[in-house]
DSSP file (Angstrom, degrees, kcal/mol; ACC not computed):
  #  RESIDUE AA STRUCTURE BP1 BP2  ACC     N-H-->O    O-->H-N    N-H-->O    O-->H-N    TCO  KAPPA ALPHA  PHI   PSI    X-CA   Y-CA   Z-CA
    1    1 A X              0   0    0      0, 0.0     2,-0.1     0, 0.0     3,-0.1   0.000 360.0 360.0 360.0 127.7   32.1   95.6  109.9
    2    2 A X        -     0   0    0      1,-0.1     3,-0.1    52,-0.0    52,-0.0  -0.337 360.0-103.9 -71.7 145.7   32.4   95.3  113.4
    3    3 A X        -     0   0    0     -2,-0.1     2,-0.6     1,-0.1    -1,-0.1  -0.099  53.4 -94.7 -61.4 175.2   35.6   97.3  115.2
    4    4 A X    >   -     0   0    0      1,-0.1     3,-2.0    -3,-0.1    -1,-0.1  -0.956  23.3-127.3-126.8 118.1   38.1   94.6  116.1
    5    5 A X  T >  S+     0   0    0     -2,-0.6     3,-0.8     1,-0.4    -1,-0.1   0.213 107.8  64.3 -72.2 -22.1   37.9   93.4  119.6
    6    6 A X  T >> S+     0   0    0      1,-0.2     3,-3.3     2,-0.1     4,-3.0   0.722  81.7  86.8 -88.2 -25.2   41.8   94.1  120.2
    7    7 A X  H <> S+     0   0    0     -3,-2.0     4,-3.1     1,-0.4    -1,-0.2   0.803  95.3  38.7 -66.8 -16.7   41.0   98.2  119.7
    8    8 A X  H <> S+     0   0    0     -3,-0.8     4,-1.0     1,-0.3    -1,-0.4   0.556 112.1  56.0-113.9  20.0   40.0   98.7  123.5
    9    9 A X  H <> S+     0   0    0     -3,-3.3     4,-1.8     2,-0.1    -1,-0.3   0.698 118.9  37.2 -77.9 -49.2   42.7   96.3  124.6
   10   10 A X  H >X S+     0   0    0     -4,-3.0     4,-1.4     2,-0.3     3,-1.0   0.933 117.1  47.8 -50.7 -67.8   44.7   98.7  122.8
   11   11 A X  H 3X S+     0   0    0     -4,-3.1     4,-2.1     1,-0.3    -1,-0.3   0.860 112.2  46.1 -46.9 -55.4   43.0  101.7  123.6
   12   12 A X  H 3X S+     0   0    0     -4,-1.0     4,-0.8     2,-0.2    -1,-0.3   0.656 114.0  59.2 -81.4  14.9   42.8  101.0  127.8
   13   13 A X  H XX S+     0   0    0     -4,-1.8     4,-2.0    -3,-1.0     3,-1.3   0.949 107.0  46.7 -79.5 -77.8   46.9  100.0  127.3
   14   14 A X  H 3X S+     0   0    0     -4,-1.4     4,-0.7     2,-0.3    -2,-0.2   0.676 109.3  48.0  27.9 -89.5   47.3  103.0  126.1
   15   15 A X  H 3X S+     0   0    0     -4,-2.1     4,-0.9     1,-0.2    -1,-0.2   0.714 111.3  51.0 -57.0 -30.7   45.7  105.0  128.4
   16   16 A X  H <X S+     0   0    0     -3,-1.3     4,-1.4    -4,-0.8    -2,-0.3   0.753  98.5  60.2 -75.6 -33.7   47.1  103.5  130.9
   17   17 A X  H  < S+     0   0    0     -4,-2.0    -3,-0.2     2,-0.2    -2,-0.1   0.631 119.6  35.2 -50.1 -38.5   50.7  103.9  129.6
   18   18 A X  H  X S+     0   0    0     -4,-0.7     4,-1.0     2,-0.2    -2,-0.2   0.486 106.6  66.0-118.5  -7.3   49.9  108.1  129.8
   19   19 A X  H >X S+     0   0    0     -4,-0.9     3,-5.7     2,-0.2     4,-0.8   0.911 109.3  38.2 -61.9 -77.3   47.7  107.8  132.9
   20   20 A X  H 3< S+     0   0    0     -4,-1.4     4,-0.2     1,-0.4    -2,-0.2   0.344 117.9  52.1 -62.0   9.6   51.2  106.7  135.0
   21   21 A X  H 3> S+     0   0    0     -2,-0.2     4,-1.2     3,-0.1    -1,-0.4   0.629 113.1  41.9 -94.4 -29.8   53.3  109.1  133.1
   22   22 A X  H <X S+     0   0    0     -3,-5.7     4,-0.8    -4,-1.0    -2,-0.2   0.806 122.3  39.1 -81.1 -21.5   51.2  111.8  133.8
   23   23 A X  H  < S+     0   0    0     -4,-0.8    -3,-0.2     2,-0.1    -1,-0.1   0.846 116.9  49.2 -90.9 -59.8   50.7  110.9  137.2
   24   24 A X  H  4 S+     0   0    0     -4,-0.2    -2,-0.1    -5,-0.2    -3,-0.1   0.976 127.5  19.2 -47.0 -65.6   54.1  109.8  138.0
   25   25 A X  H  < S-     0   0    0     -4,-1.2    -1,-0.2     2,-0.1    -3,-0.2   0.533  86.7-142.8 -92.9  -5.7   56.2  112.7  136.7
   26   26 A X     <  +     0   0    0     -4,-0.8     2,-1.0    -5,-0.3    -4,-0.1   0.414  46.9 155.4  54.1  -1.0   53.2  115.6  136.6
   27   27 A X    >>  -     0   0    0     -6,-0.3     4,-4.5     1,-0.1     3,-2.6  -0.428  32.4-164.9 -67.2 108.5   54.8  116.9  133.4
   28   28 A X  H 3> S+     0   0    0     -2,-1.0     4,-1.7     1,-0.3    -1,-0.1   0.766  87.8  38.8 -57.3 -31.1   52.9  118.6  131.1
   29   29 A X  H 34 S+     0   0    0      2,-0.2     4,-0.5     3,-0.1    -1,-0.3   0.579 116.7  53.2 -93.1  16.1   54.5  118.9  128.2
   30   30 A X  H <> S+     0   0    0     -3,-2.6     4,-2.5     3,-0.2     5,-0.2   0.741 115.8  50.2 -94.8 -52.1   56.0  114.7  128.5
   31   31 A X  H  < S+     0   0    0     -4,-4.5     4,-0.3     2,-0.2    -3,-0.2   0.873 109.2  40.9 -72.7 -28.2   52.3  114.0  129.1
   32   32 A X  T >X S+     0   0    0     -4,-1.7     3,-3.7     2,-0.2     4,-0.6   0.847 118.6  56.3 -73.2-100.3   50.5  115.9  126.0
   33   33 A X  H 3> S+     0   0    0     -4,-0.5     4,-2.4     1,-0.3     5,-0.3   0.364 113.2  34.3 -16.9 -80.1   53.6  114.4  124.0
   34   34 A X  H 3X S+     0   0    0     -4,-2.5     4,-0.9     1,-0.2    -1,-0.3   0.621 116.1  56.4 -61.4  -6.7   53.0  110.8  124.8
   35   35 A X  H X> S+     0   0    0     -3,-3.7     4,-3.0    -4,-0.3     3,-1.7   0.828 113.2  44.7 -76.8 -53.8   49.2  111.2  124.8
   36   36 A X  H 3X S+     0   0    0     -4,-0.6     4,-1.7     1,-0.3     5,-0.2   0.893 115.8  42.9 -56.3 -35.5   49.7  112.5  121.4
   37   37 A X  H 3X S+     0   0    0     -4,-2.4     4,-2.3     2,-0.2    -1,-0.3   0.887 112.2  50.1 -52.8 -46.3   51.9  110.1  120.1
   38   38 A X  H <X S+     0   0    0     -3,-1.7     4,-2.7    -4,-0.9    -2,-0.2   0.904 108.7  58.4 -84.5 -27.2   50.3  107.2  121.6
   39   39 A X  H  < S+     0   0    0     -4,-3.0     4,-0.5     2,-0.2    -2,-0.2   0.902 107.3  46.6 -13.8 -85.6   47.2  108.8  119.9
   40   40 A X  H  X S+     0   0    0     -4,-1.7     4,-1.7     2,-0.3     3,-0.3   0.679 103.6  56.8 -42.5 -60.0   48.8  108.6  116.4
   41   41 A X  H  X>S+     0   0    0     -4,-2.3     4,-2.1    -5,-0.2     5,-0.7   0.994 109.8  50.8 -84.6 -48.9   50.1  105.2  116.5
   42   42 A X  I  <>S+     0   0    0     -4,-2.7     5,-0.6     2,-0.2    -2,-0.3   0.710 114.3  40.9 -19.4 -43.9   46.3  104.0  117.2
   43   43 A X  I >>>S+     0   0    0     -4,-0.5     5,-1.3    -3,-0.3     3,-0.9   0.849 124.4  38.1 -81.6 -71.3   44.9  105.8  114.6
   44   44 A X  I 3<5S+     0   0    0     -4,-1.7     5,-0.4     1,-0.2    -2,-0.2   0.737 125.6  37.0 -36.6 -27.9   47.8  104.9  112.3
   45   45 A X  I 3<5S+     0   0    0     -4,-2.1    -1,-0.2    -5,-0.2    -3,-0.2   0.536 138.7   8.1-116.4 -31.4   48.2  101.3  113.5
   46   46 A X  I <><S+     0   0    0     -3,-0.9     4,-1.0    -5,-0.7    -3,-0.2   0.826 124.3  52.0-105.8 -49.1   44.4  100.3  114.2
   47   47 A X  I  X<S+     0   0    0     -5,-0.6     4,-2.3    -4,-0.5    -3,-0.1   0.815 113.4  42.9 -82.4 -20.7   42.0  103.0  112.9
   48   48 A X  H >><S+     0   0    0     -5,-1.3     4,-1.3     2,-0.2     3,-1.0   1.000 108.6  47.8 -73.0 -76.9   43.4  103.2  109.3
   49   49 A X  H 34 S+     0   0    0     -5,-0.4     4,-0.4    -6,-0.4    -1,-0.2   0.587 113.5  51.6 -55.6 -26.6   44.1  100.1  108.1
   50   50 A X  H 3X S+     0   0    0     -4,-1.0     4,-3.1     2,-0.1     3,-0.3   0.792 110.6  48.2 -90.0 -16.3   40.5   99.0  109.3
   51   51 A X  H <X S+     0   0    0     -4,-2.3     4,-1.3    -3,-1.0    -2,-0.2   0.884 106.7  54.4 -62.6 -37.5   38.6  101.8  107.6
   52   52 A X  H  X>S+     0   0    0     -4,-1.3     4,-1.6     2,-0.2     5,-0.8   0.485 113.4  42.9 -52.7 -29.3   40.4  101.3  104.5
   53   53 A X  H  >5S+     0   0    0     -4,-0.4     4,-1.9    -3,-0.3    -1,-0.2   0.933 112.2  55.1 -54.7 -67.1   39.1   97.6  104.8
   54   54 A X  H  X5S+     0   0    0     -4,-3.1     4,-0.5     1,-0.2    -2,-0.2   0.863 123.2  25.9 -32.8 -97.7   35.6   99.0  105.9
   55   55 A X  H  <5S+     0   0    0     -4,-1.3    -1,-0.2     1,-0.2    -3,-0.2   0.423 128.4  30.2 -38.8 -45.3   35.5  101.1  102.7
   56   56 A X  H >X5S+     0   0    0     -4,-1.6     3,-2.5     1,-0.1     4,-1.4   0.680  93.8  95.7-105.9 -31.5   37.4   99.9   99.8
   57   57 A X  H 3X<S+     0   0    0     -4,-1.9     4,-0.8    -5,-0.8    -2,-0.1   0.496  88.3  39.7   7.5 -54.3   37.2   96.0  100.7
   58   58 A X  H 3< S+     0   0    0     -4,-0.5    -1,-0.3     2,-0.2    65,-0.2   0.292 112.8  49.9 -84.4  11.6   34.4   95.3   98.6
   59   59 A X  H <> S+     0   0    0     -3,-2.5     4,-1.4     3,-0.1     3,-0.4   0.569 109.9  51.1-122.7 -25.7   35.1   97.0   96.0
   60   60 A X  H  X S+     0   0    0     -4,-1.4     4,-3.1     1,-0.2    -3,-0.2   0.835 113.0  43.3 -90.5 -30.7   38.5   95.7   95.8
   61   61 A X  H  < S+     0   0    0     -4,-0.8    -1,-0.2     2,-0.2    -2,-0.1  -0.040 113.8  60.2-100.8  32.6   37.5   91.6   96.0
   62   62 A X  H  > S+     0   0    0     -3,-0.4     4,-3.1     3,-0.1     3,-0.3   0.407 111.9  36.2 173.5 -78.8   34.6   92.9   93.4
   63   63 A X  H  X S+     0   0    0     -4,-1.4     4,-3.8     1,-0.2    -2,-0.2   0.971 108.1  61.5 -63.8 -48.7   37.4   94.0   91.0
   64   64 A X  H  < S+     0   0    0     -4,-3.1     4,-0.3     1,-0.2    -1,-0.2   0.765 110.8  42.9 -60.4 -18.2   39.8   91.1   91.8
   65   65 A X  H >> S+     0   0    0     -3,-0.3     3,-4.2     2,-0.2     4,-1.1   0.949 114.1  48.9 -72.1 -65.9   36.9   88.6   90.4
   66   66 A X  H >< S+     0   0    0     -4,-3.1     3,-1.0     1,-0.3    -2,-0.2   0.962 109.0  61.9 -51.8 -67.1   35.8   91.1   87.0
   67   67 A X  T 3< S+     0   0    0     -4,-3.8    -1,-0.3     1,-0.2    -2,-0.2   0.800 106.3  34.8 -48.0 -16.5   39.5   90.9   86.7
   68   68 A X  T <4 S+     0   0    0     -3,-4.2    -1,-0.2    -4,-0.3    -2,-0.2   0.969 106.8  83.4 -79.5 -29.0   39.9   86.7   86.2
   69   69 A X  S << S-     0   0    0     -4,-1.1    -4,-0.0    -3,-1.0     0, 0.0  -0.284  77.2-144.0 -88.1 133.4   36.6   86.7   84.2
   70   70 A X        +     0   0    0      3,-0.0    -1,-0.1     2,-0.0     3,-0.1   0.664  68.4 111.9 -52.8 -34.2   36.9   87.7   80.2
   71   71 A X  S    S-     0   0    0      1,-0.1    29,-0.1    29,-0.0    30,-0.1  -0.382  76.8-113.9 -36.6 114.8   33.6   89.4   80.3
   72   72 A X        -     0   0    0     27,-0.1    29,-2.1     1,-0.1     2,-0.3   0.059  38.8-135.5 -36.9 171.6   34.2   93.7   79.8
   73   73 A X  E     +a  101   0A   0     17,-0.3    19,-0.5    27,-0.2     2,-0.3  -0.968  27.6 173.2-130.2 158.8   33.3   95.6   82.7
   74   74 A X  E     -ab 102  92A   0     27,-0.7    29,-0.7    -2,-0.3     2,-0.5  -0.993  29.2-119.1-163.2 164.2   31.5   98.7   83.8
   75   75 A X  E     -ab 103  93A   0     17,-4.1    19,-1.5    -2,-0.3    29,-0.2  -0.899  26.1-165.2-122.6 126.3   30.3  100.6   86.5
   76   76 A X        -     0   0    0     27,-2.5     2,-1.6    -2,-0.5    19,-0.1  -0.403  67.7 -12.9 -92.7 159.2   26.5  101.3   86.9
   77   77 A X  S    S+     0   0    0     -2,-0.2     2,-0.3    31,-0.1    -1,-0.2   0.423 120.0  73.5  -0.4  39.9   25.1  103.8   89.2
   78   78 A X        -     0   0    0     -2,-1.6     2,-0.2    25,-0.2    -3,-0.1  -0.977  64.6-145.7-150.3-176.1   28.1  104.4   90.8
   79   79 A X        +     0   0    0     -2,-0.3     2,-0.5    14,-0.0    -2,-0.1  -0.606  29.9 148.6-152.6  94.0   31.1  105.8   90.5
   80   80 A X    >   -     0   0    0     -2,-0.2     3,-0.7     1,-0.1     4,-0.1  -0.976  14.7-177.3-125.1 123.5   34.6  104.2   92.3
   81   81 A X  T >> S+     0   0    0     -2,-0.5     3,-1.2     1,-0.2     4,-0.6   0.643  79.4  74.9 -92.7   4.5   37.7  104.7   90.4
   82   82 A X  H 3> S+     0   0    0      1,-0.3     4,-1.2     2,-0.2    -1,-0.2   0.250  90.6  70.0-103.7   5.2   39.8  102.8   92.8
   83   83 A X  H <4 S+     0   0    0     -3,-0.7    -1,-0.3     2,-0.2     4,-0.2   0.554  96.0  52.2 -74.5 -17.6   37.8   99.7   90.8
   84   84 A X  H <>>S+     0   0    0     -3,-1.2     5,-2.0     2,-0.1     4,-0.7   0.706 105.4  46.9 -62.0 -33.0   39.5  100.3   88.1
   85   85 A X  H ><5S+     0   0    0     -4,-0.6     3,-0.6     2,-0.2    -2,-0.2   0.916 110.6  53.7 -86.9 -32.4   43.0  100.3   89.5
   86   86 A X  T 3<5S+     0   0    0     -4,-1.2    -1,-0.2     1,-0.2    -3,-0.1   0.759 116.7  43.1 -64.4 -23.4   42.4   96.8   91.5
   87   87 A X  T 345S-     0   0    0      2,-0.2    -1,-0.2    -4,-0.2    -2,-0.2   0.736 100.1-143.1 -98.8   6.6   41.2   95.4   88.0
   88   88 A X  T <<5 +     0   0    0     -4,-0.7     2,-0.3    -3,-0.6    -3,-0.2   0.806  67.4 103.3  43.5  52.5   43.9   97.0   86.5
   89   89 A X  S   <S-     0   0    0     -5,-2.0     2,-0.5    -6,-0.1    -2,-0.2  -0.946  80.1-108.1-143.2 150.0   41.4   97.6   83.5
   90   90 A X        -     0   0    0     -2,-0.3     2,-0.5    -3,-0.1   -17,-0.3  -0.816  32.0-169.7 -74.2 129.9   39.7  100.5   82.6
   91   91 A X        -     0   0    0     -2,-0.5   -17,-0.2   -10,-0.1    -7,-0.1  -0.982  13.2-146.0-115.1 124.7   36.0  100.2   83.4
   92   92 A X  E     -b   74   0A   0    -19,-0.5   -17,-4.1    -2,-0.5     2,-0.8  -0.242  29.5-107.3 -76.7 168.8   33.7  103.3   81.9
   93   93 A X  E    S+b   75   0A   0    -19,-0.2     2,-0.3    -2,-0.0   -17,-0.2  -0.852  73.2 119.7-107.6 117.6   30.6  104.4   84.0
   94   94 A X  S    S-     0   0    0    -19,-1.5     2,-0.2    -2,-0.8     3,-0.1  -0.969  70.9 -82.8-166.1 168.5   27.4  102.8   81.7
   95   95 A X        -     0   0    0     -2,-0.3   -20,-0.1   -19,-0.1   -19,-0.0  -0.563  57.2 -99.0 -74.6 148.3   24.8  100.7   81.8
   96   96 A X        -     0   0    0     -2,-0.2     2,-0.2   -22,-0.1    -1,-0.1  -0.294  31.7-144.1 -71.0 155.9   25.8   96.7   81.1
   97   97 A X    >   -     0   0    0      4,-0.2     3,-1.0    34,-0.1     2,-0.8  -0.407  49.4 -70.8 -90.3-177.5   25.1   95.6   77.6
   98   98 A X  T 3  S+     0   0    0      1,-0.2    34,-0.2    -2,-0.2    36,-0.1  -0.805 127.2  19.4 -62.8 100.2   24.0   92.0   77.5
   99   99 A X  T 3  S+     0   0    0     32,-1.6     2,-0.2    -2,-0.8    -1,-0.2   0.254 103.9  99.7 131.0  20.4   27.4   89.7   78.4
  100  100 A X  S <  S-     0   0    0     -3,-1.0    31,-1.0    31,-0.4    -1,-0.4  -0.838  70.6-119.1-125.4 155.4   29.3   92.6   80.1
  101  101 A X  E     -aC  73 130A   0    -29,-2.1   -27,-0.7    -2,-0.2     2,-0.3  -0.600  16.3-156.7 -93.2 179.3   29.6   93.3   84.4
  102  102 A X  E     -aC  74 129A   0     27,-2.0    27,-2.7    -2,-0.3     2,-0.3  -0.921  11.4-147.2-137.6 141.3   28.5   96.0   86.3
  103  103 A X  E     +aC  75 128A   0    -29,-0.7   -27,-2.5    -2,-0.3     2,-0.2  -0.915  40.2 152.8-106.7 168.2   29.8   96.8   89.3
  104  104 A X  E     - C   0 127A   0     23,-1.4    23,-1.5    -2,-0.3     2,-0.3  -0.750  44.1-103.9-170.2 173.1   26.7   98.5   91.5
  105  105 A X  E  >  - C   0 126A   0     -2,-0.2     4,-0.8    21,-0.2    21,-0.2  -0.784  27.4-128.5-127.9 161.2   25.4   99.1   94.9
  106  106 A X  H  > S+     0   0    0     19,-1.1     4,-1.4    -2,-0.3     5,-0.1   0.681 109.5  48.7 -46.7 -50.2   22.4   96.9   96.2
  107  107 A X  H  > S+     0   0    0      2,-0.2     4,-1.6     1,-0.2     3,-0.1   0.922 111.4  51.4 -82.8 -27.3   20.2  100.0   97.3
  108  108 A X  H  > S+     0   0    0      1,-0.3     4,-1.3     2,-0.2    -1,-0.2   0.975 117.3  41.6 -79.6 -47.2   20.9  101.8   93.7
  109  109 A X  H  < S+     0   0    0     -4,-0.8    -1,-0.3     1,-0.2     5,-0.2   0.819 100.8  63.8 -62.3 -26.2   19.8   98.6   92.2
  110  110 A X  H  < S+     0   0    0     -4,-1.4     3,-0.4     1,-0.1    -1,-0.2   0.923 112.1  42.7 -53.2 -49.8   17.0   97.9   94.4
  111  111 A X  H  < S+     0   0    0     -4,-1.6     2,-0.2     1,-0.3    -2,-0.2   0.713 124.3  33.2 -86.0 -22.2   15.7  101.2   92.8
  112  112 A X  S  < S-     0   0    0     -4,-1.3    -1,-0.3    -5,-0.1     2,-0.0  -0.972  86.9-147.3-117.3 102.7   16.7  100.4   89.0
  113  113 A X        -     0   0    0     -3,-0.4     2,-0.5    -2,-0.2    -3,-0.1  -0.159  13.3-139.4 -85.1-173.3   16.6   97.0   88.2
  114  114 A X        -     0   0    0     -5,-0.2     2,-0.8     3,-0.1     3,-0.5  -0.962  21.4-157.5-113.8 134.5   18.6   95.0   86.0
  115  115 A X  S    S+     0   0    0     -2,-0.5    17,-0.1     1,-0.2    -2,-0.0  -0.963  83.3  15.4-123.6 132.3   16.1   92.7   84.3
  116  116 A X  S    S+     0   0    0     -2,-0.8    16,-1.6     1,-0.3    -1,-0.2   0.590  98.4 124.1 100.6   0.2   18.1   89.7   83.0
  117  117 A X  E     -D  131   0A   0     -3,-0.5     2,-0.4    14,-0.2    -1,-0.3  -0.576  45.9-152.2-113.3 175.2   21.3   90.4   85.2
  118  118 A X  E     -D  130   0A   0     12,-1.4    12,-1.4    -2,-0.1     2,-0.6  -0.961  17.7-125.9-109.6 143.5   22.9   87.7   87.8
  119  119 A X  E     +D  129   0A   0     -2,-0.4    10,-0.3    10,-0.3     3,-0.1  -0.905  25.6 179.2-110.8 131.8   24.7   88.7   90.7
  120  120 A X  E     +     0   0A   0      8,-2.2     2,-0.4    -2,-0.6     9,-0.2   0.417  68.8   6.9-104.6 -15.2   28.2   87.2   91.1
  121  121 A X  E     +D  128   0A   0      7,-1.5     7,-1.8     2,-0.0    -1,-0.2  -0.958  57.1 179.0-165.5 152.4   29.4   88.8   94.4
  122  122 A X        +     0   0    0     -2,-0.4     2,-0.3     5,-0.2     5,-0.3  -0.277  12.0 153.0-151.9  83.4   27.9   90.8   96.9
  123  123 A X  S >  S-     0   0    0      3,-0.5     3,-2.9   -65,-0.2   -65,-0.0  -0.781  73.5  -1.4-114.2 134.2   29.4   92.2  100.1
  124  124 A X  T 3  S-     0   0    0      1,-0.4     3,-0.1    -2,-0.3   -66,-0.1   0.490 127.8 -60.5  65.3  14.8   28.4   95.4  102.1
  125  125 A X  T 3  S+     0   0    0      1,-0.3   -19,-1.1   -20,-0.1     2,-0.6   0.190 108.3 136.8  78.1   2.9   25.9   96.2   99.6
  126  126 A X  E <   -C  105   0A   0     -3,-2.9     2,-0.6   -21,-0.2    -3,-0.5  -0.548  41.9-158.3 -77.0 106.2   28.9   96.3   97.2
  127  127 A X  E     -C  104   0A   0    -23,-1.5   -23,-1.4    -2,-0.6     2,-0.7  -0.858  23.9-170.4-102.1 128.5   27.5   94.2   93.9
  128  128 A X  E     +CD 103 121A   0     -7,-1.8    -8,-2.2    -2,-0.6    -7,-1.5  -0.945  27.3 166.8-107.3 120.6   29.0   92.4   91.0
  129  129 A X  E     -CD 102 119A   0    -27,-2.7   -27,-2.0    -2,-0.7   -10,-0.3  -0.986  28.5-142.5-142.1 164.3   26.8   91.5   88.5
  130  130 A X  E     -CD 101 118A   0    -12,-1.4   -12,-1.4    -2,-0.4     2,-0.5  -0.586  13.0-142.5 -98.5 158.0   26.1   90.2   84.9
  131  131 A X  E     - D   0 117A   0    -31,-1.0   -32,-1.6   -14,-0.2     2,-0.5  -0.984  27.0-140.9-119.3 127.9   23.7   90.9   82.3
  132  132 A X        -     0   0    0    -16,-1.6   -34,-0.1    -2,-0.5   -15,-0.0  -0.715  19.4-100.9 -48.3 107.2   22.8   88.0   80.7
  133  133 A X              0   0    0     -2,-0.5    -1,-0.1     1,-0.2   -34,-0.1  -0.083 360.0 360.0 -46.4 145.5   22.2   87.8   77.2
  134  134 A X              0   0    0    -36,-0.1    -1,-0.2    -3,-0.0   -18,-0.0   0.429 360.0 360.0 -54.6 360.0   18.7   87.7   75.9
């Protein structure tokens, strides 16, 4: 996902904020403070909340589909437990039987196919998919 256009608004504000404190008052330990601070609420306030996106994002709108569907679930050449707790199910790590999902990666499947399966969501290489009964 591309970073979000506001971070270097953010960022030169920021900088700018600890330039004219450092420059104004030439204290060192006011400026390391407020660099570090302003640091800290960037990462907390920007960097976090979009990595968390980045990373668990598919995996979470993945789970939130398995969970409306009746079809068991399971997780196929991978291994995320945080898919269990968004589908608020337990999912074991196996291959799908015929009627069951998988959640799965794109490249891992690319490499074992699924002969018979459908795929029901796909983001970030992040896959949901079905096996279809014979």
């Amino acid at each position: 996902a591309a970073v979000p256009r506001l971070w270097p608004i953010l960022s030169g504000l920021a900088l700018a904020a600890w330039l004219m404190v450092t420059l104004r008052w030439r204290r060192f330990m006011l400026s390391a403070s407020l660099g570090g601070a302003l640091s800290a609420l960037l990462v907390v306030g920007c960097f976090t909340p979009w990595l968390g996106e980045v990373l668990q994002g598919p995996v979470k709108r993945a789970a939130e589909l398995a969970r409306t569907r009746p079809e068991p679930a399971v997780q196929w050449l991978l291994h995320q437990p945080s898919f269990s707790v968004y589908r608020q199910a337990e999912t074991p790590l196996a291959e799908p039987l015929p009627g069951q999902l998988a959640l799965t990666r794109a490249d891992r499947l690319a490499r074992t196919p699924c002969p018979g399966c459908k795929t029901l969501f796909a983001e970030r290489g992040v896959l949901l998919i079905k096996r279809e009964a014979p």
